[in-house]
N, CA, C and O atoms as a GROMACS GRO file, in nm:
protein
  552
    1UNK      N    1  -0.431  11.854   4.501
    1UNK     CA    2  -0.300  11.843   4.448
    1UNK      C    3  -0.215  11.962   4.492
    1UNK      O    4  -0.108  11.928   4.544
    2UNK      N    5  -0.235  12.085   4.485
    2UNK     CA    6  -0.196  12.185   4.536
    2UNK      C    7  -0.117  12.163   4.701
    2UNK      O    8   0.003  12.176   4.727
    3UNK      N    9  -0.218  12.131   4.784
    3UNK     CA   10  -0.117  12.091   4.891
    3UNK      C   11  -0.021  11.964   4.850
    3UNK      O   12   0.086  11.990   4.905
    4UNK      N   13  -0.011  11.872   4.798
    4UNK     CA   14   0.079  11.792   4.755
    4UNK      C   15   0.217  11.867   4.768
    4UNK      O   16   0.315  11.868   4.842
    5UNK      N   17   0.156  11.943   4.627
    5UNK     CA   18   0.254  12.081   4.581
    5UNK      C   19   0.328  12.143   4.684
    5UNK      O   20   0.451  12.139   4.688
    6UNK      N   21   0.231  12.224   4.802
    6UNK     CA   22   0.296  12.324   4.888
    6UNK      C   23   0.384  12.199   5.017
    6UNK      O   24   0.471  12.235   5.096
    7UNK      N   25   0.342  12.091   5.007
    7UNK     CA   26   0.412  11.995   5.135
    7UNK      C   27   0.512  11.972   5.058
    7UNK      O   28   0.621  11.987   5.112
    8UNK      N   29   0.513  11.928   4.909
    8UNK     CA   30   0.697  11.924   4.855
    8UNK      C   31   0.758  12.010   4.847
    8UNK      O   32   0.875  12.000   4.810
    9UNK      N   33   0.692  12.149   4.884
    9UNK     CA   34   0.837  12.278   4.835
    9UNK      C   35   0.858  12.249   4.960
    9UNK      O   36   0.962  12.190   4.989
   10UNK      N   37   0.760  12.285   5.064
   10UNK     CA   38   0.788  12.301   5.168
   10UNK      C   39   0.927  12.207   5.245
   10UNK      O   40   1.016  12.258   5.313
   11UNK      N   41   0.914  12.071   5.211
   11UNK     CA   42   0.985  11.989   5.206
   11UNK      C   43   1.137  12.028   5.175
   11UNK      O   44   1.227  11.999   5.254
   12UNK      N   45   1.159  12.094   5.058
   12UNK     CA   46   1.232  12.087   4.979
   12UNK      C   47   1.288  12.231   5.079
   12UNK      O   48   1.341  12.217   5.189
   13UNK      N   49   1.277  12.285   5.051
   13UNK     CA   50   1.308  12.372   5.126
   13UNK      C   51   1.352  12.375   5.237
   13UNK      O   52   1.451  12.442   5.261
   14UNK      N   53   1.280  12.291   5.350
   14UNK     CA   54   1.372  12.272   5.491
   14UNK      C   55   1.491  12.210   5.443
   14UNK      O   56   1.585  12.285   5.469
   15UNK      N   57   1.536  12.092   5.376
   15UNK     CA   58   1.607  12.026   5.364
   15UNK      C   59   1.696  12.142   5.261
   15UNK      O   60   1.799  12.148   5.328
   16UNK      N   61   1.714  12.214   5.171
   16UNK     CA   62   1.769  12.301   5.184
   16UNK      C   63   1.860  12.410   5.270
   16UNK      O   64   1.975  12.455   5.272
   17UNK      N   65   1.773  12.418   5.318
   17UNK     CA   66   1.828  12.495   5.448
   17UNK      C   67   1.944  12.439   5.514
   17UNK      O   68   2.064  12.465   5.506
   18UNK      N   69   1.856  12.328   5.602
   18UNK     CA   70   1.993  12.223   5.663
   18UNK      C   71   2.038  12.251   5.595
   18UNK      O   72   2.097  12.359   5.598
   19UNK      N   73   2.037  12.165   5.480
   19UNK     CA   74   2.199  12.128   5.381
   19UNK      C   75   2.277  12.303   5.399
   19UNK      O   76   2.379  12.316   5.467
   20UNK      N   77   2.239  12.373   5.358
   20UNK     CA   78   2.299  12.543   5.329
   20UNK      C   79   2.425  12.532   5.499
   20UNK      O   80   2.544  12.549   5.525
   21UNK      N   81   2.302  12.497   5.567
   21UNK     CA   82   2.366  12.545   5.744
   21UNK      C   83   2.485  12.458   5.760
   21UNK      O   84   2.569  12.517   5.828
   22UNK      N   85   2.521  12.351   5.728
   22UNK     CA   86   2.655  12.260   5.699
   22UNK      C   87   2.760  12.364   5.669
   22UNK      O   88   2.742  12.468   5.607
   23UNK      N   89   2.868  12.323   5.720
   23UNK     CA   90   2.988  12.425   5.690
   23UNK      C   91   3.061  12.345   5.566
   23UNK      O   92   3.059  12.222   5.562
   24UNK      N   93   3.118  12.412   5.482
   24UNK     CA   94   3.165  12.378   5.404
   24UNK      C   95   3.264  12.310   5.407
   24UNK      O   96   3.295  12.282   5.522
   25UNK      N   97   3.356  12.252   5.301
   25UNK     CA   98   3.451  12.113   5.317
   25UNK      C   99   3.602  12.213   5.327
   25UNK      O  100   3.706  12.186   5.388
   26UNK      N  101   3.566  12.352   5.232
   26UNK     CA  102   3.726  12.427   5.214
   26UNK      C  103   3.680  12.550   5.339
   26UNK      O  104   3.713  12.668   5.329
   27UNK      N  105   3.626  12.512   5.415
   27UNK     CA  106   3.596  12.649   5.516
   27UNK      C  107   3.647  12.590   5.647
   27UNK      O  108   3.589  12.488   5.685
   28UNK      N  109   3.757  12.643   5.732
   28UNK     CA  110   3.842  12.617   5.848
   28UNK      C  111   3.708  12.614   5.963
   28UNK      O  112   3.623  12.700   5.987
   29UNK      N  113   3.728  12.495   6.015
   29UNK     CA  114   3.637  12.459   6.143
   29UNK      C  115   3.629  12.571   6.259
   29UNK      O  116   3.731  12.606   6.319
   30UNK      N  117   3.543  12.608   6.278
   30UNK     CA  118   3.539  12.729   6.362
   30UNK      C  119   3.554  12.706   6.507
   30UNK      O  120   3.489  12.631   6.580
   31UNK      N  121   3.684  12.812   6.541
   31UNK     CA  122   3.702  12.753   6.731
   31UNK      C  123   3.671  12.822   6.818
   31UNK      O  124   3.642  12.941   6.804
   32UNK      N  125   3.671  12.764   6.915
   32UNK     CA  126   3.583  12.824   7.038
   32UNK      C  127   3.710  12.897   7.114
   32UNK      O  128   3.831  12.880   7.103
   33UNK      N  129   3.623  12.995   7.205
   33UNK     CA  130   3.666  13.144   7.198
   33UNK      C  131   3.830  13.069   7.327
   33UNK      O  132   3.804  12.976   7.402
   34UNK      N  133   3.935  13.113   7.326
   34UNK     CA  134   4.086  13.088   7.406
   34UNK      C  135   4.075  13.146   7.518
   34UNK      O  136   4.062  13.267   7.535
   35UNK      N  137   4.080  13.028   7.634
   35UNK     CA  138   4.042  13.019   7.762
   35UNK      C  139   4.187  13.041   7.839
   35UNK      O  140   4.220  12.927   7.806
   36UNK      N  141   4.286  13.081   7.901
   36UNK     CA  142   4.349  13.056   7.948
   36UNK      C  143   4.339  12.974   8.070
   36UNK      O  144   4.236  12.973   8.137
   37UNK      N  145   4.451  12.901   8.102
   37UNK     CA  146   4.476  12.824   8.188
   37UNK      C  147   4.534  12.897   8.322
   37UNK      O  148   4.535  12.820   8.419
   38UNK      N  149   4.567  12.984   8.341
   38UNK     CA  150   4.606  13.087   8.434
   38UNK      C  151   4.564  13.212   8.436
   38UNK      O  152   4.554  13.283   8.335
   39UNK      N  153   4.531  13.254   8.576
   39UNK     CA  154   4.503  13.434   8.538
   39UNK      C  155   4.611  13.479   8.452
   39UNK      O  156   4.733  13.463   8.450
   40UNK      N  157   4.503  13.556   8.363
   40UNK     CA  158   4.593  13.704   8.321
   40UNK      C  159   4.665  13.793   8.386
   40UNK      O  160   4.756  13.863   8.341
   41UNK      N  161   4.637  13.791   8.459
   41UNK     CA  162   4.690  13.912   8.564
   41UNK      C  163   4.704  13.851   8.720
   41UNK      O  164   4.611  13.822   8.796
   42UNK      N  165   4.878  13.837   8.751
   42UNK     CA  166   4.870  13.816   8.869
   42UNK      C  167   4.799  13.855   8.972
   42UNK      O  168   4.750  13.968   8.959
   43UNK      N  169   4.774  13.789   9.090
   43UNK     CA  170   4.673  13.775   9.174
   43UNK      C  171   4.816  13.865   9.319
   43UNK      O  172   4.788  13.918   9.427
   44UNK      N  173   4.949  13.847   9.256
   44UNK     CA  174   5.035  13.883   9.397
   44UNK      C  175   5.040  14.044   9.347
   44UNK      O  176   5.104  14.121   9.418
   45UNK      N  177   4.969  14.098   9.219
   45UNK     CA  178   5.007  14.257   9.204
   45UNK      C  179   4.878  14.307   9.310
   45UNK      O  180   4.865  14.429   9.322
   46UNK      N  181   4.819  14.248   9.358
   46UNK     CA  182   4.711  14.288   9.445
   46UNK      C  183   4.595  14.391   9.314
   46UNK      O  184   4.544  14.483   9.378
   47UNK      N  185   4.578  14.392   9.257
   47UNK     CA  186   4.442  14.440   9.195
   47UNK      C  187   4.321  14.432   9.235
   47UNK      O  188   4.226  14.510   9.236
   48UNK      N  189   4.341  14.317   9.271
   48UNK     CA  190   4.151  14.250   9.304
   48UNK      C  191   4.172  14.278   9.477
   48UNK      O  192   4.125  14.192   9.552
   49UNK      N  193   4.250  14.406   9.542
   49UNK     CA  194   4.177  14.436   9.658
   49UNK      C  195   4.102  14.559   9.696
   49UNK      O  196   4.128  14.667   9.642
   50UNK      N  197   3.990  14.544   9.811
   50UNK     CA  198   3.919  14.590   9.770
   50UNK      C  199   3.921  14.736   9.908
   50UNK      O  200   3.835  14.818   9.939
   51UNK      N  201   4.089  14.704   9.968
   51UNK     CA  202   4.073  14.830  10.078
   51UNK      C  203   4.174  14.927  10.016
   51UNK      O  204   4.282  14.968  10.059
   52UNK      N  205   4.111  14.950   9.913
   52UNK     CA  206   4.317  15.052   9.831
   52UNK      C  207   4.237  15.177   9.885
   52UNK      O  208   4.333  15.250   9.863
   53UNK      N  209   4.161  15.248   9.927
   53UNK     CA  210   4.135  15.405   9.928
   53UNK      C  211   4.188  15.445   9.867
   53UNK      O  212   4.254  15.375   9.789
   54UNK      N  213   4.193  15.557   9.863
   54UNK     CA  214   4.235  15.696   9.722
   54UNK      C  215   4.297  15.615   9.615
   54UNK      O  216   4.243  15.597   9.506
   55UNK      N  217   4.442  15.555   9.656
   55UNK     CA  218   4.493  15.575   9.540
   55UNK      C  219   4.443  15.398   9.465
   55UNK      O  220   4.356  15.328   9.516
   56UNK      N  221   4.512  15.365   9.358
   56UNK     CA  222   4.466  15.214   9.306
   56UNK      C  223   4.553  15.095   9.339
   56UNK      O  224   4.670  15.122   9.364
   57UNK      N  225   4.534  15.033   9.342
   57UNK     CA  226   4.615  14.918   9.454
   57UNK      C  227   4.728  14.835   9.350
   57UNK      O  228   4.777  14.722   9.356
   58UNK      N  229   4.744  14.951   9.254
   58UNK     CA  230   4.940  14.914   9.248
   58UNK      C  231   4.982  15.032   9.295
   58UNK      O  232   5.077  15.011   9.371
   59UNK      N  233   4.964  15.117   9.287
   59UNK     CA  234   5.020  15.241   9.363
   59UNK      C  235   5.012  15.217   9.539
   59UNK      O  236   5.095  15.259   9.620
   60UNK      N  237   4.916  15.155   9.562
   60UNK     CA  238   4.925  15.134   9.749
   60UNK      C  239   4.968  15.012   9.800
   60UNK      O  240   4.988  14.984   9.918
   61UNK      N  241   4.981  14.940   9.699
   61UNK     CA  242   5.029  14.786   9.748
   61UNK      C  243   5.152  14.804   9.687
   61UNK      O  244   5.238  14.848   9.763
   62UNK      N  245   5.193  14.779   9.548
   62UNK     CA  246   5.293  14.654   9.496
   62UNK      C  247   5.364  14.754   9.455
   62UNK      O  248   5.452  14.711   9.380
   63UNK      N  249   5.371  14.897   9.470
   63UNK     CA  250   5.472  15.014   9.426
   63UNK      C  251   5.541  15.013   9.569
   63UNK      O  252   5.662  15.016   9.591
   64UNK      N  253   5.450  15.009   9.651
   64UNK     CA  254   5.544  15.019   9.844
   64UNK      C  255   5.607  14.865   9.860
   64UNK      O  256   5.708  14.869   9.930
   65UNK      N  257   5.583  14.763   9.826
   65UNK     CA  258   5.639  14.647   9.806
   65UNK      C  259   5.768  14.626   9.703
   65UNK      O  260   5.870  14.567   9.740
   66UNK      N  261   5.750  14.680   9.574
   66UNK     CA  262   5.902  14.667   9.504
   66UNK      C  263   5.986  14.743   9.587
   66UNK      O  264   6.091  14.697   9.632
   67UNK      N  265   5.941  14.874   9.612
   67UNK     CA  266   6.013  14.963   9.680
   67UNK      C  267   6.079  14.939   9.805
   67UNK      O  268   6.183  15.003   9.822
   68UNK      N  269   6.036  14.848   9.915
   68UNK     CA  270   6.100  14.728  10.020
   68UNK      C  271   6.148  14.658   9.979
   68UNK      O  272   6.253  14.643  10.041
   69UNK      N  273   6.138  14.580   9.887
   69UNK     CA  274   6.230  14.485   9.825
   69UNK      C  275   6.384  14.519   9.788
   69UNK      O  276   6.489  14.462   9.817
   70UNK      N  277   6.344  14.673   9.688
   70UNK     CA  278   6.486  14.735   9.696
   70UNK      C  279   6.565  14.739   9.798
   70UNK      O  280   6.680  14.694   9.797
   71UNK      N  281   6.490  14.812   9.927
   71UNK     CA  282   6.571  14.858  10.016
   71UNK      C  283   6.640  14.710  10.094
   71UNK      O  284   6.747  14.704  10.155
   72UNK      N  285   6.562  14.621  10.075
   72UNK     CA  286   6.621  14.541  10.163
   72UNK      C  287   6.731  14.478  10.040
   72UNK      O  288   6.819  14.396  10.067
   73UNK      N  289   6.718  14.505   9.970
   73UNK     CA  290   6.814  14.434   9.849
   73UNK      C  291   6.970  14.529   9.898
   73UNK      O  292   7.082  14.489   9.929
   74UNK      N  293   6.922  14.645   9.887
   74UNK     CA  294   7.047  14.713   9.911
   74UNK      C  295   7.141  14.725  10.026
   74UNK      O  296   7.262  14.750  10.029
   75UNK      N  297   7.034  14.695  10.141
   75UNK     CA  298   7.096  14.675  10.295
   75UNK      C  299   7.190  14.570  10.257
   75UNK      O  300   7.312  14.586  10.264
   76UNK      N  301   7.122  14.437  10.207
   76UNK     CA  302   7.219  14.316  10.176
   76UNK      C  303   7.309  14.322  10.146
   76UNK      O  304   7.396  14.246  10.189
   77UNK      N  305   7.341  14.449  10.028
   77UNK     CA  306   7.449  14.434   9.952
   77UNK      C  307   7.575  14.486  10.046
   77UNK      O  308   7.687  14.434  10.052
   78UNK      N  309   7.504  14.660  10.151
   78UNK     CA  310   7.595  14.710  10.207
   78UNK      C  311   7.649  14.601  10.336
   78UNK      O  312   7.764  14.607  10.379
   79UNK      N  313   7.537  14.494  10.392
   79UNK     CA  314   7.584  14.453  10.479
   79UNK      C  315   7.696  14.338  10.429
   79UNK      O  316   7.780  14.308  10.514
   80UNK      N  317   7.706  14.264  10.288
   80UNK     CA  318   7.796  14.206  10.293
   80UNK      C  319   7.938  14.258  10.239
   80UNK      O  320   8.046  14.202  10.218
   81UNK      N  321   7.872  14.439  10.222
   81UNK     CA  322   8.036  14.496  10.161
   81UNK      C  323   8.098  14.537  10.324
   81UNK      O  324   8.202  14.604  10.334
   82UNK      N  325   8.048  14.506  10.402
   82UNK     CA  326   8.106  14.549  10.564
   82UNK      C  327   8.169  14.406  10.600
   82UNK      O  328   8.272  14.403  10.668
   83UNK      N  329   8.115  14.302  10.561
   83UNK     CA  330   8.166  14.204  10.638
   83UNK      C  331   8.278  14.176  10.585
   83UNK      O  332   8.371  14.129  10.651
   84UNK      N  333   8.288  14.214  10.398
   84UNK     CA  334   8.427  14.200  10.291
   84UNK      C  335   8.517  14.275  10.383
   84UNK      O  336   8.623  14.231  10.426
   85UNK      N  337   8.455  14.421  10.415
   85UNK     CA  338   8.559  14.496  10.476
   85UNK      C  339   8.648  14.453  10.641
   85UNK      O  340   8.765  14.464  10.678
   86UNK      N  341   8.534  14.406  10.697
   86UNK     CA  342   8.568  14.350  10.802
   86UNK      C  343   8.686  14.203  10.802
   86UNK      O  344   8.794  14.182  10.857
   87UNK      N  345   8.619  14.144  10.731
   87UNK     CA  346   8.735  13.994  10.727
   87UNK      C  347   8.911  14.099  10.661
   87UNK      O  348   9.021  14.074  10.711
   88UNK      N  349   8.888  14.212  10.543
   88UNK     CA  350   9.041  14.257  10.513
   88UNK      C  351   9.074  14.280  10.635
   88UNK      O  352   9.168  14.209  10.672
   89UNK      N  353   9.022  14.371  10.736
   89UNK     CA  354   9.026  14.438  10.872
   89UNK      C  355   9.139  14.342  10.957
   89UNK      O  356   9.255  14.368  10.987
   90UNK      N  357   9.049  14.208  10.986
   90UNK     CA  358   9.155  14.072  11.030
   90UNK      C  359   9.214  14.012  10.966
   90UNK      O  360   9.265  13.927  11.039
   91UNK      N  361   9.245  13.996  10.866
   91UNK     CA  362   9.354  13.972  10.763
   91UNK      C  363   9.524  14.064  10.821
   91UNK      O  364   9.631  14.022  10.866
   92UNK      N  365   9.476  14.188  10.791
   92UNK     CA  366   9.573  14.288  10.795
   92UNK      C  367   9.594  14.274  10.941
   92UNK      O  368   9.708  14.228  10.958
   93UNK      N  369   9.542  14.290  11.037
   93UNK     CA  370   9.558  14.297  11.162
   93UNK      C  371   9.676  14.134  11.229
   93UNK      O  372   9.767  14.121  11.310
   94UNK      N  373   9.621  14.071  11.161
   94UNK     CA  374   9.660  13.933  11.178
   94UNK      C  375   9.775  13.916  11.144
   94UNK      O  376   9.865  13.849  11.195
   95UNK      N  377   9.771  13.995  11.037
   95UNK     CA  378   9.934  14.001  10.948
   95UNK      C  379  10.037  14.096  11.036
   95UNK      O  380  10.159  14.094  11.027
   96UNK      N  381   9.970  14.164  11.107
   96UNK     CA  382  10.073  14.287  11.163
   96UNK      C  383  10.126  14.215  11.316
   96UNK      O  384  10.236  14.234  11.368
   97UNK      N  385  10.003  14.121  11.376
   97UNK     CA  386  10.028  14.056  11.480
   97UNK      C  387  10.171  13.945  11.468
   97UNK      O  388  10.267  13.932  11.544
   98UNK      N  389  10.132  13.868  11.326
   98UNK     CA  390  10.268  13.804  11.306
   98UNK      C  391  10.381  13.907  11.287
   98UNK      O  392  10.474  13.893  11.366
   99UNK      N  393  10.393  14.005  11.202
   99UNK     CA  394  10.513  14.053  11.202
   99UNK      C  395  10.590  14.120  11.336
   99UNK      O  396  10.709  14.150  11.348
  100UNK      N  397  10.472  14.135  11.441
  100UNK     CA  398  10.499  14.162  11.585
  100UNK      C  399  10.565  14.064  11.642
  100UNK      O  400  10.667  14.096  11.704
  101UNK      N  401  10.533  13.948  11.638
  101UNK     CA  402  10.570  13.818  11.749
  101UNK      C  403  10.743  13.789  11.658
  101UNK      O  404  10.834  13.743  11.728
  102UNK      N  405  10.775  13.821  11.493
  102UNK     CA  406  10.873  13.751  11.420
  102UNK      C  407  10.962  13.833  11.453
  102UNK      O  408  11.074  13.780  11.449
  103UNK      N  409  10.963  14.006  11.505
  103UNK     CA  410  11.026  14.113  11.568
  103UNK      C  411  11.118  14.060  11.672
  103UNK      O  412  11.066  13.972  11.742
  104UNK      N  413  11.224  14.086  11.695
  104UNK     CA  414  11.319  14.047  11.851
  104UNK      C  415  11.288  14.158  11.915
  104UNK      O  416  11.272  14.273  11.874
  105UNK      N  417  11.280  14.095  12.051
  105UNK     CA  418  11.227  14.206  12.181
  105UNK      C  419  11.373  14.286  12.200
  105UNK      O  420  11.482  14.231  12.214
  106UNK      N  421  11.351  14.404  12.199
  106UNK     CA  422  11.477  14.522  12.223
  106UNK      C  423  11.433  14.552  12.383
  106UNK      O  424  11.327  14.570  12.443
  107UNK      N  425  11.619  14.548  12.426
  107UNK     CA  426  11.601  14.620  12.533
  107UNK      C  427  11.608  14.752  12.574
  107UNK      O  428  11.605  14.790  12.691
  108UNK      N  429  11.616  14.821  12.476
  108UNK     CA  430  11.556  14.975  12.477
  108UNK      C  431  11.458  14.994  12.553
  108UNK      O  432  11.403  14.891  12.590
  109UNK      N  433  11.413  15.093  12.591
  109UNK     CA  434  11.296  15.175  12.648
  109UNK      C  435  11.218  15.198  12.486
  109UNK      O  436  11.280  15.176  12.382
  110UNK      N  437  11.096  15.238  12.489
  110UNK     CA  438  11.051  15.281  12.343
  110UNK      C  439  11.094  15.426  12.338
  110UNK      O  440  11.072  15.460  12.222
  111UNK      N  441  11.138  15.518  12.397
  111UNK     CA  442  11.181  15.626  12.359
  111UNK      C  443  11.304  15.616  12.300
  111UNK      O  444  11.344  15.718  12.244
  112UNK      N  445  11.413  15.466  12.296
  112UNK     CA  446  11.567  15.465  12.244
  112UNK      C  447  11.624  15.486  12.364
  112UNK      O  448  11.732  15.427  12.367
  113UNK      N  449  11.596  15.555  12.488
  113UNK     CA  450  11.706  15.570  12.563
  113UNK      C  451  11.671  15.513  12.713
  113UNK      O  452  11.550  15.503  12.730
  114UNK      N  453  11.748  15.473  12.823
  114UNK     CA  454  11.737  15.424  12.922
  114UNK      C  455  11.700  15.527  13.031
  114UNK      O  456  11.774  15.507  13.128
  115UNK      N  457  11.605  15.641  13.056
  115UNK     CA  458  11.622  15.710  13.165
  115UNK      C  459  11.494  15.692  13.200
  115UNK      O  460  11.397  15.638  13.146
  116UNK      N  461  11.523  15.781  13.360
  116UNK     CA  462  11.395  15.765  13.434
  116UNK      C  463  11.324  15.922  13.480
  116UNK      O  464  11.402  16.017  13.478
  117UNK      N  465  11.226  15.941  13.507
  117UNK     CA  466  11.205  16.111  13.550
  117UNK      C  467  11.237  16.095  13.676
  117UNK      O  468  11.220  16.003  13.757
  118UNK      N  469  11.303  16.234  13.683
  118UNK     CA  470  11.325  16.300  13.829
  118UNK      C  471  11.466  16.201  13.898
  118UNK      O  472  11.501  16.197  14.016
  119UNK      N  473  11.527  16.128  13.781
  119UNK     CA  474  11.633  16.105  13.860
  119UNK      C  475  11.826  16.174  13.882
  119UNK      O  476  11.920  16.113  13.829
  120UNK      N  477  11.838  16.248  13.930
  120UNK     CA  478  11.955  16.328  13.961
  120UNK      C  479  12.035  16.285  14.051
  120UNK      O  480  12.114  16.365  14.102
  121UNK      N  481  12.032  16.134  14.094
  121UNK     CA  482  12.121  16.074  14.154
  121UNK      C  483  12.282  16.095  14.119
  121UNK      O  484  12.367  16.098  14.207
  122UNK      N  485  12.306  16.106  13.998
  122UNK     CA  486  12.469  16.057  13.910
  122UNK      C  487  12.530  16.216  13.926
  122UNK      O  488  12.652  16.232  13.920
  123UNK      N  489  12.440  16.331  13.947
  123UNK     CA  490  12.479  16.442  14.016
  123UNK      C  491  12.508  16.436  14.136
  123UNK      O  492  12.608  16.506  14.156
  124UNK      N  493  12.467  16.380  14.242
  124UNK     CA  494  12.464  16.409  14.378
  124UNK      C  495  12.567  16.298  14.421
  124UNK      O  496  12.640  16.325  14.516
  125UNK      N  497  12.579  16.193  14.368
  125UNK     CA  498  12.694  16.088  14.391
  125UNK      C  499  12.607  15.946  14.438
  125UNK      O  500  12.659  15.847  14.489
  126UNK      N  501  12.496  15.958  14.413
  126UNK     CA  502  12.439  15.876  14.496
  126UNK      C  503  12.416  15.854  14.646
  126UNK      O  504  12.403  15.744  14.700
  127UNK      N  505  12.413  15.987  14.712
  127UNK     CA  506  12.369  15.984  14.864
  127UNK      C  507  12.258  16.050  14.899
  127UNK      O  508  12.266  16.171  14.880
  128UNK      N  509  12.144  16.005  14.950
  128UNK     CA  510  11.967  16.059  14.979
  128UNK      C  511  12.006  16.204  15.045
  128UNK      O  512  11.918  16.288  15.034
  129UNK      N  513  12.135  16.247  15.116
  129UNK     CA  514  12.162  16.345  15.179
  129UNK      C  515  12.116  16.432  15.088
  129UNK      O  516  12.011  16.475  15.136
  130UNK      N  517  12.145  16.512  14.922
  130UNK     CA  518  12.167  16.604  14.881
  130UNK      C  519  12.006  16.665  14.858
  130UNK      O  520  11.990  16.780  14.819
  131UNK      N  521  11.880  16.568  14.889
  131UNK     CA  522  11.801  16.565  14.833
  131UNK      C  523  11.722  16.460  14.730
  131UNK      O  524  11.600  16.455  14.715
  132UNK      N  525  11.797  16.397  14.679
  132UNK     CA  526  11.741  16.358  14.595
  132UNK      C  527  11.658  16.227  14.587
  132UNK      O  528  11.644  16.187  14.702
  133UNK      N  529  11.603  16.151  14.509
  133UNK     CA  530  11.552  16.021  14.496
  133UNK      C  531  11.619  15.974  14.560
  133UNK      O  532  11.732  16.018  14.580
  134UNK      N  533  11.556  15.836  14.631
  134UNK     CA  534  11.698  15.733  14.568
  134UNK      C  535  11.702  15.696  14.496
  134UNK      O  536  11.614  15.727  14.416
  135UNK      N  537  11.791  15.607  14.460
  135UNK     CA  538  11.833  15.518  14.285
  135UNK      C  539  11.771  15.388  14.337
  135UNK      O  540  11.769  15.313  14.435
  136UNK      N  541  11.715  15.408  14.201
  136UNK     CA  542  11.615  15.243  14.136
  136UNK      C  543  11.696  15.203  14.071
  136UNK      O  544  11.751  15.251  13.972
  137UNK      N  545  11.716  15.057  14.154
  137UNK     CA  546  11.748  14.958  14.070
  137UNK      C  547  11.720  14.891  13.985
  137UNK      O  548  11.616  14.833  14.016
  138UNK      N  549  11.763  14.855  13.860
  138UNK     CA  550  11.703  14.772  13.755
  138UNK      C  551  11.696  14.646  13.754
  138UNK      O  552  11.643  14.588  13.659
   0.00000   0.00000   0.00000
């Protein structure tokens, strides 16, 4: 009878157990550990390479890379503040060309006056005898 005895605790007891190992009805279902769907850590900061020598491969990669990026950011900017400057350049120029052509042609000389060098004809009377030029005709 005794083993009877020790096969029903025994009994009783596994089935205990189970039952204990059941999670309870007011106890939140336990979740499994949050996997992301993407690296953590971009793959374009270069981390995972493996020729950085001395220094660590944001300092030798992706610090000399923002740092090009700037510069070429800034070339951009100066090259399209040259071309702003350039198109005023022909604007104004364009504008000065019309106010040239809307001008009436003067028959002035651009100095204001009609003379010529070295001519002393209107002294001499107009004869090559005294020396002088001859007179150009206009």
């Amino acid at each position: 009878m005794r083993r009877w005895q020790s096969a029903t605790l025994l009994g009783l007891l596994s089935v205990a157990l189970a039952w204990s190992a059941l999670p309870a009805a007011a106890q939140p279902p336990v979740r499994r550990r949050y996997v992301p769907r993407r690296p953590t850590m971009s793959p374009y900061l270069d981390y995972f390479r493996r020729d950085t020598g001395l220094l660590d491969p944001y300092n030798l990669f992706r610090k000399r890379n923002v740092r090009l990026n700037q510069a070429f950011e800034q070339q951009r900017r100066q090259l399209q503040y040259q071309q702003y400057q350039l198109n005023q350049t022909r604007l104004q120029f364009e504008q000065v060309q019309q106010a040239q052509r809307q001008m009436r042609p003067s028959g002035a000389t651009p100095t204001g006056h009609g003379s010529t060098f070295m001519n002393y004809s209107h002294y001499f009377g107009g004869s090559p005898a005294g020396g002088a030029a001859p007179v150009r005709s206009r």
